[in-house]
N, C-alpha and C positions, 0 to 999 in steps of 0.2 A: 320366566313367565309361567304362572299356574295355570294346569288346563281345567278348565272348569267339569263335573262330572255330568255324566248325563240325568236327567230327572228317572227318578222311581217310578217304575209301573208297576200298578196293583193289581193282582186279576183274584178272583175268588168266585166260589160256586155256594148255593145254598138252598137245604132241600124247602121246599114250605110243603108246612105239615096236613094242610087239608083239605091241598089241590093232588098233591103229589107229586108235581115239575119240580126240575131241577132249572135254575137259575142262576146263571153266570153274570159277572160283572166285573170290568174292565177299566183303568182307568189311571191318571195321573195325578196326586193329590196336589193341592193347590190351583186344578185347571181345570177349566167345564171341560173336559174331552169324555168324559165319563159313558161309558154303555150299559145299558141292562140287557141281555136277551134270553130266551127260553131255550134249552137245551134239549136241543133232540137228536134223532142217531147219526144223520149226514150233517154235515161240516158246513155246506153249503146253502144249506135250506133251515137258517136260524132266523125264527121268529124275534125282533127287535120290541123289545117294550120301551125303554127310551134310549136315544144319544145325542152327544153332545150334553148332556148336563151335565153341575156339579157335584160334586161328592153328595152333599146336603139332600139333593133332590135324590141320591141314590138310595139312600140309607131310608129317606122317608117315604119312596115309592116299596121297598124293601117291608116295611113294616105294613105297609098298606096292604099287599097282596098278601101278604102271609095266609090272612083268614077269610079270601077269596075263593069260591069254588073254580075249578081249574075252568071250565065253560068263560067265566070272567076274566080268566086272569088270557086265554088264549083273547078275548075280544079285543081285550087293552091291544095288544099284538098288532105291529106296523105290516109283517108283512109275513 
């Protein structure tokens, strides 16, 4: 009997150019599990801009902030 393998998680980081935050995002391809959140110095106090979505929503919330001033892109921000 074949063990099946565990699913691929993706994480990646990316700077956007005209806010100046760094932006992480986390995820499982093929699953809404997907996170975005803003990257700041403590581990514990990460601002969420979205989870649970799809890849699709990642990639186009991604392009959205890009040319966001960083004021905006903290407002998006869950918490």
């Amino acid at each position: 009997m074949e063990a099946k393998k565990p699913l691929a998680k993706v994480e990646g980081r990316k700077r956007l150019k005209l806010s100046g935050l760094t932006v992480g995002f986390r995820g499982t391809p093929s699953l809404d599990d997907w996170v975005v959140y803003i990257l700041t110095g403590t581990k514990s106090r990460r601002w969420i801009l979205v989870d649970r979505v799809s890849e699709r929503r990642v990639k186009a919330l991604l392009a959205k902030i890009q040319s966001m001033p960083k004021r905006e892109v903290e407002r998006l921000a869950k918490g």
